[in-house]
C-alpha positions as a Markdown table, in Angstrom:
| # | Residue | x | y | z |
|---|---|---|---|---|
| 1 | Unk | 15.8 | 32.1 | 39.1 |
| 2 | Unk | 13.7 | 30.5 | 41.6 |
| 3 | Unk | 14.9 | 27.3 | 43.7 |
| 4 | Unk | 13.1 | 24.2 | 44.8 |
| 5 | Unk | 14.0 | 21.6 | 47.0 |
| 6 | Unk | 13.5 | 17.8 | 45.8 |
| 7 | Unk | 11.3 | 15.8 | 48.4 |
| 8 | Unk | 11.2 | 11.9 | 49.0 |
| 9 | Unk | 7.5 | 10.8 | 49.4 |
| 10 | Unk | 6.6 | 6.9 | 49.6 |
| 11 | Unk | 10.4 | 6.4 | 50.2 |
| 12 | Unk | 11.1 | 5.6 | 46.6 |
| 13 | Unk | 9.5 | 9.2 | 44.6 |
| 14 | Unk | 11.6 | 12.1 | 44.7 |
| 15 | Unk | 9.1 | 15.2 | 44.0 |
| 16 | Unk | 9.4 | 19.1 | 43.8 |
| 17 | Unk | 6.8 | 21.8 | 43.1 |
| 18 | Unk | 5.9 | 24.4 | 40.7 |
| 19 | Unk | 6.0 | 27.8 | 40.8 |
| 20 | Unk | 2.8 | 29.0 | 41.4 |
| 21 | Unk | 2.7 | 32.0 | 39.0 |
| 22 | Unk | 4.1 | 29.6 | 36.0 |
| 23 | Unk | 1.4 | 26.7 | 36.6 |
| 24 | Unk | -1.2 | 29.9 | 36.5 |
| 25 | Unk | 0.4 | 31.5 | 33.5 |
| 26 | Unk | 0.3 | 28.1 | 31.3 |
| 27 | Unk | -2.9 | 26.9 | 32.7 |
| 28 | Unk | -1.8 | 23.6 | 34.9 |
| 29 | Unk | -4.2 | 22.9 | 38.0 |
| 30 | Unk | -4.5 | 19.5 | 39.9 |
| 31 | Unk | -4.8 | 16.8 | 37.2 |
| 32 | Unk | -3.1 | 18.6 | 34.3 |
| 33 | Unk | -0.6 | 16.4 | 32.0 |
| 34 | Unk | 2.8 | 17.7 | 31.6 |
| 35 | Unk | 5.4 | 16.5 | 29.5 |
| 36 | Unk | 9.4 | 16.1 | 30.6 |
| 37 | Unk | 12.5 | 16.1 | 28.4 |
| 38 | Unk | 15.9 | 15.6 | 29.0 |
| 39 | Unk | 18.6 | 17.6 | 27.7 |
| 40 | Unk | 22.1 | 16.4 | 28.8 |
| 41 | Unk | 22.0 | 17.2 | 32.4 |
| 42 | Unk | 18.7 | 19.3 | 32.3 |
| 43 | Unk | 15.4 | 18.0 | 32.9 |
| 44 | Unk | 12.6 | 20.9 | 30.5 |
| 45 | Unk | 9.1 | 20.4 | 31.6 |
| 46 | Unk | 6.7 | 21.5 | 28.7 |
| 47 | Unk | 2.9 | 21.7 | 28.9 |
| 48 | Unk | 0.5 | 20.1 | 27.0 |
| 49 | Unk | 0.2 | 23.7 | 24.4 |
| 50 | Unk | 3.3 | 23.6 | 23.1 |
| 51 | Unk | 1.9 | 20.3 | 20.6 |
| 52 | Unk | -0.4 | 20.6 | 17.4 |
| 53 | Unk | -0.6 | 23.4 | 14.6 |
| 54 | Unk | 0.2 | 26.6 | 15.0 |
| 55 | Unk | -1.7 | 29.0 | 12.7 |
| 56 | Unk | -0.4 | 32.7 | 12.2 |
| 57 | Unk | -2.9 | 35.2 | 10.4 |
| 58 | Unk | -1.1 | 38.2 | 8.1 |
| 59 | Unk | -2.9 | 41.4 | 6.6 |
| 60 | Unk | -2.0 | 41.4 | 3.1 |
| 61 | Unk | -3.7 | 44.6 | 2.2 |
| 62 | Unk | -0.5 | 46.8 | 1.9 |
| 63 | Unk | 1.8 | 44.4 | 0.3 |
| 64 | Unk | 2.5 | 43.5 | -2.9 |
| 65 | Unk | 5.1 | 41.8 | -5.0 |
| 66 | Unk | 8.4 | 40.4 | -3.7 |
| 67 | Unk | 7.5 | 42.2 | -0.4 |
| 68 | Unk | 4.5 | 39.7 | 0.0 |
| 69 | Unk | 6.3 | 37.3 | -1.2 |
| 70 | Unk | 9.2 | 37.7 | 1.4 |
| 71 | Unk | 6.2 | 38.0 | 4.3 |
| 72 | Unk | 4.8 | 34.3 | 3.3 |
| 73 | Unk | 8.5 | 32.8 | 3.4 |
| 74 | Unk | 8.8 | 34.7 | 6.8 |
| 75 | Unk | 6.2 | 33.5 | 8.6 |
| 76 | Unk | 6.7 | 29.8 | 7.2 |
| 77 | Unk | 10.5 | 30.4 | 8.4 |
| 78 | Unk | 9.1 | 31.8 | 11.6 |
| 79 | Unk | 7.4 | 28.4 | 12.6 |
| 80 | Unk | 3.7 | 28.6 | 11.9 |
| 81 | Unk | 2.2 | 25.7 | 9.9 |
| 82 | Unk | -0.7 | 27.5 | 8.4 |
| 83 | Unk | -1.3 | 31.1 | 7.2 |
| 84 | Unk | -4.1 | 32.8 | 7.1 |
| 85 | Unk | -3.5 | 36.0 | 4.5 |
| 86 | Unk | -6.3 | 38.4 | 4.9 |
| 87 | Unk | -7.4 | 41.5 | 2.9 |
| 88 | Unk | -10.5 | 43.1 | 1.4 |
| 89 | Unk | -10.1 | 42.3 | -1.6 |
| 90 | Unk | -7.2 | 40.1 | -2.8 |
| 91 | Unk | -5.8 | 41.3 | -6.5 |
| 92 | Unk | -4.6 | 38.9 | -9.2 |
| 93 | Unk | -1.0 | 40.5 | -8.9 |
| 94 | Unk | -1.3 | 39.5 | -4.6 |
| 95 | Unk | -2.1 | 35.7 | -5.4 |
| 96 | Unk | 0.7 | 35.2 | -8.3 |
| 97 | Unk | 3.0 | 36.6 | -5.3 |
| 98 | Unk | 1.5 | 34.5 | -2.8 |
| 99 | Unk | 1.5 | 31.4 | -5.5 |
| 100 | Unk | 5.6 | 32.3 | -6.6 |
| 101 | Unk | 5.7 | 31.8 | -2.3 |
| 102 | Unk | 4.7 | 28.9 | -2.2 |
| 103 | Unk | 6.5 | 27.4 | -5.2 |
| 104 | Unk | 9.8 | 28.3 | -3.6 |
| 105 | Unk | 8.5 | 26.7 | -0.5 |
| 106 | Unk | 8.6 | 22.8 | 0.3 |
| 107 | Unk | 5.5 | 20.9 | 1.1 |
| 108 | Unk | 3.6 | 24.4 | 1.4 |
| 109 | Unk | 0.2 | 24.3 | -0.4 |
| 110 | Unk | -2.9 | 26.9 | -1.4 |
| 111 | Unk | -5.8 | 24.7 | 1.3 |
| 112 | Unk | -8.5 | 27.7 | 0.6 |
| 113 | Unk | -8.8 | 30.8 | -1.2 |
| 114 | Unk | -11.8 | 33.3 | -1.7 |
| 115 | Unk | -11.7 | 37.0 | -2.7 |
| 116 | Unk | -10.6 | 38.5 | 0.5 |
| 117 | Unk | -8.8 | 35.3 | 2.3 |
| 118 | Unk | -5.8 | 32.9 | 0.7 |
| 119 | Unk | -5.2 | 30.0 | 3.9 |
| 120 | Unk | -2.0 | 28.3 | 2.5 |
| 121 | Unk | -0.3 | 25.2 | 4.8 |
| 122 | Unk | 2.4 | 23.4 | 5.7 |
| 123 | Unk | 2.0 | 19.5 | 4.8 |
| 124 | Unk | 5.1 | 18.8 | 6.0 |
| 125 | Unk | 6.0 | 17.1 | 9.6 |
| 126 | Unk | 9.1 | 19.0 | 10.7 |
| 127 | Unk | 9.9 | 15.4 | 13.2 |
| 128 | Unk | 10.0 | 13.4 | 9.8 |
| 129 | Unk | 12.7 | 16.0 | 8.1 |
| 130 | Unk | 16.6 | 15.6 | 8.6 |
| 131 | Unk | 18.9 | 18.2 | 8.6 |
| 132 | Unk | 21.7 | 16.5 | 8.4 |
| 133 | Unk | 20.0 | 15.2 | 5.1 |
| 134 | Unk | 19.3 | 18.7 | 3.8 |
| 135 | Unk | 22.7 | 19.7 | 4.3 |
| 136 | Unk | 24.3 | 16.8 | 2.6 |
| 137 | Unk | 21.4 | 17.2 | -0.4 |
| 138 | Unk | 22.3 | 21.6 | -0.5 |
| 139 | Unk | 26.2 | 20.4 | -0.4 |
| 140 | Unk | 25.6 | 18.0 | -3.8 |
| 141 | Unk | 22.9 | 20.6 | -5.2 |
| 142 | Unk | 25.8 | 23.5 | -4.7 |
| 143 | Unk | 28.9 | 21.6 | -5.8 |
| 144 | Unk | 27.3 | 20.5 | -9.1 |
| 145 | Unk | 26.7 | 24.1 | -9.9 |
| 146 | Unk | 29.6 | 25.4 | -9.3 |
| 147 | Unk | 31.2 | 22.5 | -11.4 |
| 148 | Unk | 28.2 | 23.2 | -14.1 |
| 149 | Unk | 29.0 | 27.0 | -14.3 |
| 150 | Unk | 32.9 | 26.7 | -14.8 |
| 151 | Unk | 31.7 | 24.0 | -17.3 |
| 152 | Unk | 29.2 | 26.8 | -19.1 |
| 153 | Unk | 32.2 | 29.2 | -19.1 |
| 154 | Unk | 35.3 | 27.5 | -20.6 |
| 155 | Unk | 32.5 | 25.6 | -23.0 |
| 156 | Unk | 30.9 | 28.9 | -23.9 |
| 157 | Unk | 27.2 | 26.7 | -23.0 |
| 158 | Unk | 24.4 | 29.0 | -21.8 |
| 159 | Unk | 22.1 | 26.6 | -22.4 |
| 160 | Unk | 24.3 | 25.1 | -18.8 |
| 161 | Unk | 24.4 | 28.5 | -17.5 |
| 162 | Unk | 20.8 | 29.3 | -17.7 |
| 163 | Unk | 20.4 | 25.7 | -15.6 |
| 164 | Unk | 22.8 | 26.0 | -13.2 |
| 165 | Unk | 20.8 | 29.5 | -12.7 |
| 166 | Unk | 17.7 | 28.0 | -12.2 |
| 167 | Unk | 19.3 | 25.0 | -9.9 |
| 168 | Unk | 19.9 | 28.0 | -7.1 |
| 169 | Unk | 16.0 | 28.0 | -6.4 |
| 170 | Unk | 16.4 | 24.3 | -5.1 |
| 171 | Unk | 18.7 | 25.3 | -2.4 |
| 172 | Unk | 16.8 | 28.4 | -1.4 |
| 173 | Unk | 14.1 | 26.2 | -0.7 |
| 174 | Unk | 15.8 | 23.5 | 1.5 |
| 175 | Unk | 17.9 | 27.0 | 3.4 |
| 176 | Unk | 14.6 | 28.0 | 4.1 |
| 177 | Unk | 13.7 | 24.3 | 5.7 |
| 178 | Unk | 16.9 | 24.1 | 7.8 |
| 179 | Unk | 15.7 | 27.6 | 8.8 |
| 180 | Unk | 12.4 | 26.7 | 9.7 |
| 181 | Unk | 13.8 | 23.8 | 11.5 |
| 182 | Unk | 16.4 | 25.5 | 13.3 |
| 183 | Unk | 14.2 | 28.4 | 14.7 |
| 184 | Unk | 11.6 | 25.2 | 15.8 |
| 185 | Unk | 13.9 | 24.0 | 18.3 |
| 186 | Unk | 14.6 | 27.1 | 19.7 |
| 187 | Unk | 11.2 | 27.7 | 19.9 |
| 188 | Unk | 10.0 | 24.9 | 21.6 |
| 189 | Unk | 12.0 | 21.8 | 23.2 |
| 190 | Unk | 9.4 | 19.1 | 22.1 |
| 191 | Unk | 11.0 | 19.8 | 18.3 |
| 192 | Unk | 14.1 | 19.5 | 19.4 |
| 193 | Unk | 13.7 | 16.3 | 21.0 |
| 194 | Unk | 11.8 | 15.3 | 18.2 |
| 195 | Unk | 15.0 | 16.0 | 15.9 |
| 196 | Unk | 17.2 | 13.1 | 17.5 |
| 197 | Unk | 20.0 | 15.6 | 17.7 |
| 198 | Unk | 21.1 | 18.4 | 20.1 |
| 199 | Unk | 19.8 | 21.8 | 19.5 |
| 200 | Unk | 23.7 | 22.9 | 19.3 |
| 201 | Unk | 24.3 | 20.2 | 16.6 |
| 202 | Unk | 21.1 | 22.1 | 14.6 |
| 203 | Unk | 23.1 | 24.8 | 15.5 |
| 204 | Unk | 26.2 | 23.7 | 13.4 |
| 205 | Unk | 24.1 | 22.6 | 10.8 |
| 206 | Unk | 22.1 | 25.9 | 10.2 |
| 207 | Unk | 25.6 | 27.0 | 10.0 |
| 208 | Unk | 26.9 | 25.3 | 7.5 |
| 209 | Unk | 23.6 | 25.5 | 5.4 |
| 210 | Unk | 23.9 | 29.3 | 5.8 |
| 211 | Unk | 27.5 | 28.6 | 3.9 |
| 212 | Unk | 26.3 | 26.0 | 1.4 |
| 213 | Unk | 23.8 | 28.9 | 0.5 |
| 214 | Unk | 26.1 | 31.6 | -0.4 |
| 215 | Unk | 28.4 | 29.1 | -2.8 |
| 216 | Unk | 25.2 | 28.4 | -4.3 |
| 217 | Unk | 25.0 | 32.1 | -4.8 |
| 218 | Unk | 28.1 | 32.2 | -5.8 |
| 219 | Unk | 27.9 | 29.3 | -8.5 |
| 220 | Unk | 24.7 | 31.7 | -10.3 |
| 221 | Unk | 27.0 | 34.5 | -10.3 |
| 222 | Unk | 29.8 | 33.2 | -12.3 |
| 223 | Unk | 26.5 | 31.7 | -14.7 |
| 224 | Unk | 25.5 | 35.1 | -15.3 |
| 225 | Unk | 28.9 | 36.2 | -16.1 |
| 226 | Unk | 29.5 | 33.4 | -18.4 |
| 227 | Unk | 26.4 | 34.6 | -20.1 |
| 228 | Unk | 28.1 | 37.3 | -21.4 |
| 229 | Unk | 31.5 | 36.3 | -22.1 |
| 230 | Unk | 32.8 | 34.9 | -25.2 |
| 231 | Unk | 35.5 | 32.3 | -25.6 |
| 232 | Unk | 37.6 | 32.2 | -22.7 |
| 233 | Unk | 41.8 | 31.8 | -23.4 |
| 234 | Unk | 42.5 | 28.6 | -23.1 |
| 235 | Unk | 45.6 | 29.1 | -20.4 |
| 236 | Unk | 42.6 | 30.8 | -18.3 |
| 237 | Unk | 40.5 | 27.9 | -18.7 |
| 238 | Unk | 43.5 | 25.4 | -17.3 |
| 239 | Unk | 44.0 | 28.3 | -14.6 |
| 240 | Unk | 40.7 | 28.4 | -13.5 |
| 241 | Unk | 40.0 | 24.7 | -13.8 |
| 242 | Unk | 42.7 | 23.7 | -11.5 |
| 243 | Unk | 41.5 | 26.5 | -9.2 |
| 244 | Unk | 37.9 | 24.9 | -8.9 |
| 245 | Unk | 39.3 | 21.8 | -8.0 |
| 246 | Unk | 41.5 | 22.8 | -5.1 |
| 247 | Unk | 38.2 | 25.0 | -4.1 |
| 248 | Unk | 36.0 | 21.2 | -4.4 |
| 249 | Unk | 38.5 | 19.4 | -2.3 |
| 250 | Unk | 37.8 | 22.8 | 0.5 |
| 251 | Unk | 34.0 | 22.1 | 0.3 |
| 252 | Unk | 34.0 | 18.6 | 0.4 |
| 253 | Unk | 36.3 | 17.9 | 3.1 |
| 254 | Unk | 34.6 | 20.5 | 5.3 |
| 255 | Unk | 31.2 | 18.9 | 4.8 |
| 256 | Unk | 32.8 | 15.8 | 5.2 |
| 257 | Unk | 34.3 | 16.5 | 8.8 |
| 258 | Unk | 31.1 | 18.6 | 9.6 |
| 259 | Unk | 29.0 | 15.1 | 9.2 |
| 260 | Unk | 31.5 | 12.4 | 10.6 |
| 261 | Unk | 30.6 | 11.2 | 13.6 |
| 262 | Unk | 34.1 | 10.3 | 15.2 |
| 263 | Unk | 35.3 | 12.9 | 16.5 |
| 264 | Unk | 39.2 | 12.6 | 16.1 |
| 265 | Unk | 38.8 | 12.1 | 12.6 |
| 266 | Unk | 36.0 | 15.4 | 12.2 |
| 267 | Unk | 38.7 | 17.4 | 14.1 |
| 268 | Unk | 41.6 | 16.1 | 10.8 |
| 269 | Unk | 39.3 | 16.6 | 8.2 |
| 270 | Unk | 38.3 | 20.1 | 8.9 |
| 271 | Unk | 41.6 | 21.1 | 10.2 |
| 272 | Unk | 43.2 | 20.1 | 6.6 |
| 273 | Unk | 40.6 | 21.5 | 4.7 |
| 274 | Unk | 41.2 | 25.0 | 6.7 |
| 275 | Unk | 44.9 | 24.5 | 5.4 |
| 276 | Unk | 44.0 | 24.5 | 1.8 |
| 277 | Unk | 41.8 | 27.5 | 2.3 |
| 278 | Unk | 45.7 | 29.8 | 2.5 |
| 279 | Unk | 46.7 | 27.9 | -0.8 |
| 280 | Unk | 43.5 | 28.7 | -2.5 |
| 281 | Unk | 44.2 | 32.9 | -1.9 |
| 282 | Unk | 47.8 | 32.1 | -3.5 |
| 283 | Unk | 46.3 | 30.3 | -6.1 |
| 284 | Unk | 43.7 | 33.3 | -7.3 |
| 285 | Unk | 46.7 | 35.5 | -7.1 |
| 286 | Unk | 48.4 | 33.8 | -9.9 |
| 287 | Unk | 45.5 | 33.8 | -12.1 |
| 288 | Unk | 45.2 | 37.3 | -11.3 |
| 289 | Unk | 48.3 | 38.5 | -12.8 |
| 290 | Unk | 47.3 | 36.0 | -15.6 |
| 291 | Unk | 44.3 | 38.0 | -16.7 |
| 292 | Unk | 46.4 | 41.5 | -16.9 |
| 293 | Unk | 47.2 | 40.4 | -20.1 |
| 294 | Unk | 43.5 | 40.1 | -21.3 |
| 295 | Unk | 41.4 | 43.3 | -22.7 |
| 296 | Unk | 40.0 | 45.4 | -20.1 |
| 297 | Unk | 36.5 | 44.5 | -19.7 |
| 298 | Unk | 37.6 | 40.5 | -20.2 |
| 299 | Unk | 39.7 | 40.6 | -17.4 |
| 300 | Unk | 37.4 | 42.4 | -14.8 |
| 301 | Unk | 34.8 | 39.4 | -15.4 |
| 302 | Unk | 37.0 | 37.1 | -15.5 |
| 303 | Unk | 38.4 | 38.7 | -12.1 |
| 304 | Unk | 35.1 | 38.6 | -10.5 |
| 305 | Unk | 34.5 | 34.9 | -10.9 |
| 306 | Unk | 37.8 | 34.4 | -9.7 |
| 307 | Unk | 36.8 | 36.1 | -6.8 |
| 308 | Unk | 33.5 | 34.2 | -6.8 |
| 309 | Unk | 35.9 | 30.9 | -6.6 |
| 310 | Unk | 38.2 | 32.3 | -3.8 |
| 311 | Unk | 35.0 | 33.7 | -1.7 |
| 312 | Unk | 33.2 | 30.0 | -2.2 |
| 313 | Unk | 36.8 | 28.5 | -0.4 |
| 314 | Unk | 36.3 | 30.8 | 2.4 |
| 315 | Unk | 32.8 | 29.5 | 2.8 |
| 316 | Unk | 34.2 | 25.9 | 3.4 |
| 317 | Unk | 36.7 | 27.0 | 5.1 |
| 318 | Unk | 34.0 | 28.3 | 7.5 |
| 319 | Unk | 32.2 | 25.3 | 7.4 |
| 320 | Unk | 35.5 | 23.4 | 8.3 |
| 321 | Unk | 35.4 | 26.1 | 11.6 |
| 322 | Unk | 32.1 | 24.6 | 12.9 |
| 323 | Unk | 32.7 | 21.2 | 12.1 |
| 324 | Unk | 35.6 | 21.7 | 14.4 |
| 325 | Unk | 33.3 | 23.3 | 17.0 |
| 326 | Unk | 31.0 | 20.1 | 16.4 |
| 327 | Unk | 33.8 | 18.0 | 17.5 |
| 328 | Unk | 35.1 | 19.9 | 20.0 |
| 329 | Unk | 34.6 | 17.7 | 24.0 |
| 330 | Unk | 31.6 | 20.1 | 25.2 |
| 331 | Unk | 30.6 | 21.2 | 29.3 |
């Protein structure tokens, strides 16, 4: 780490200079136009480059399928706002991957496409996106379907089932903005700034989308389960309606203390939704030794969404864990 003294010229500028080899390395001579930001008790000086659309170019020739797929979302995760996918000849089954990319994508759109070159773009502006508001909207998307799926279950509905399924896509896609989001500001100071939050609050909040994600998951699994169950006991259904709603009142309160502002009342939210977390495991216990009465096969299914319940607690519960880090008095 290099050093600089701060000089007093005019008797009312203080100054300091540059090192040398970084001004050469980014291109600033005499006359250049840097930009400063400050972060709490740091002052980040940022050149001109760091602004305007980055472009990232990907070879396409060797992929195929979900692995082309998963290369598009990368790169868009990665931070480039347009992509240049390249090849000799692009085949029919490349562009339907490239095209089920970009559906599962938000505000990503085909801009050009020829035989050997598919230039798809990002029409979004990152500084216009909240991820505060992502969060809240993944935390409303993932609670209905868990609600939905228990619903499908004890209802025997897989019309519901085969919705709440098709719901998870919804929250891939706004994961996949917090994402791109998140890796922005640690990319590049100016999107931070441009946030209106710190880059350790997009920190939290990448956290808890990460979480939000999984109960999603979660919600899809026990949908595919109740696919292939029948009629559930009725005693079961009580059981595991009384379990959902002490699992709710985990999520809820979490995402609650992870987006209140006061910090006191963040640090009782989350610390009484960590509490109900210990019921919860008690709770699935019960219902466990409930299901031992039920055939075989019933039972293991029936176990695994009680599982499914238990493991989406644990999720708030570790949303509940950052929200307390959020609140916590910081250096």
């Amino acid at each position: 780490m290099e050093t600089r003294k701060v000089q007093l010229t005019g008797g009312s500028t203080y100054t300091v200079s540059l090192p040398k080899e970084w001004a050469r390395q980014n291109g600033v001579e005499a006359g250049s136009t840097l930009s400063f930001l400050q972060d709490g008790h740091n002052l980040l000086v940022t050149t001109d480059s760091v602004e305007g659309r980055s472009t990232g170019e990907l070879d396409v020739s060797d992929l195929d399928g979900e692995q082309l797929t998963r290369s598009v979302m990368t790169m868009y995760v990665s931070g480039f706002d347009v992509i240049e996918l390249t090849a000799d000849g692009i085949t029919p089954e490349q562009r339907q991957a490239i095209r089920t990319a970009t559906q599962n994508l938000i505000g990503v759109e085909v801009l050009e496409e020829t035989t050997d070159r598919v230039i798809i773009q990002d029409l979004l502006d990152s500084s216009e996106l909240s991820v505060m508001n992502a969060v809240e909207r993944m935390h409303l998307i993932a609670d209905s379907m868990l609600g939905d799926a228990l619903l499908a279950l004890t209802e025997d509905d897989d019309s519901m089932a085969q919705d709440v399924i098709s719901r998870d896509d919804e929250v891939d896609r706004l994961w996949l903005v917090v994402s791109r989001i998140f890796r922005g500001t640690l990319r590049s100071p100016v999107d931070a700034a441009s946030l209106g939050i710190t880059r350790e609050d997009c920190f939290d909040f990448h956290s808890a989308a990460r979480q939000l994600e999984r109960i999603a998951d979660h919600a899809t699994k026990i949908s595919n389960l109740a696919l292939k169950l029948d009629t559930v006991p009725e005693p079961v259904c009580e059981a595991l309606a009384d379990l959902h709603e002490a699992v709710t009142a985990v999520i809820y309160g979490s995402v609650d203390a992870l987006l209140e502002s006061d910090r006191e009342r963040s640090t009782r939210l989350a610390n009484e939704s960590r509490s109900r977390v210990i019921d919860i495991d008690e709770h699935a216990r019960e219902i466990d030794q409930l299901l031992r009465q039920l055939d075989p096969h019933e039972a293991q299914s029936l176990g695994l969404i009680v599982d499914s319940l238990s493991r989406s607690a644990d999720y708030g519960g570790n949303i509940a864990e950052t929200a307390l880090q959020k609140a916590a008095p910081r250096p």
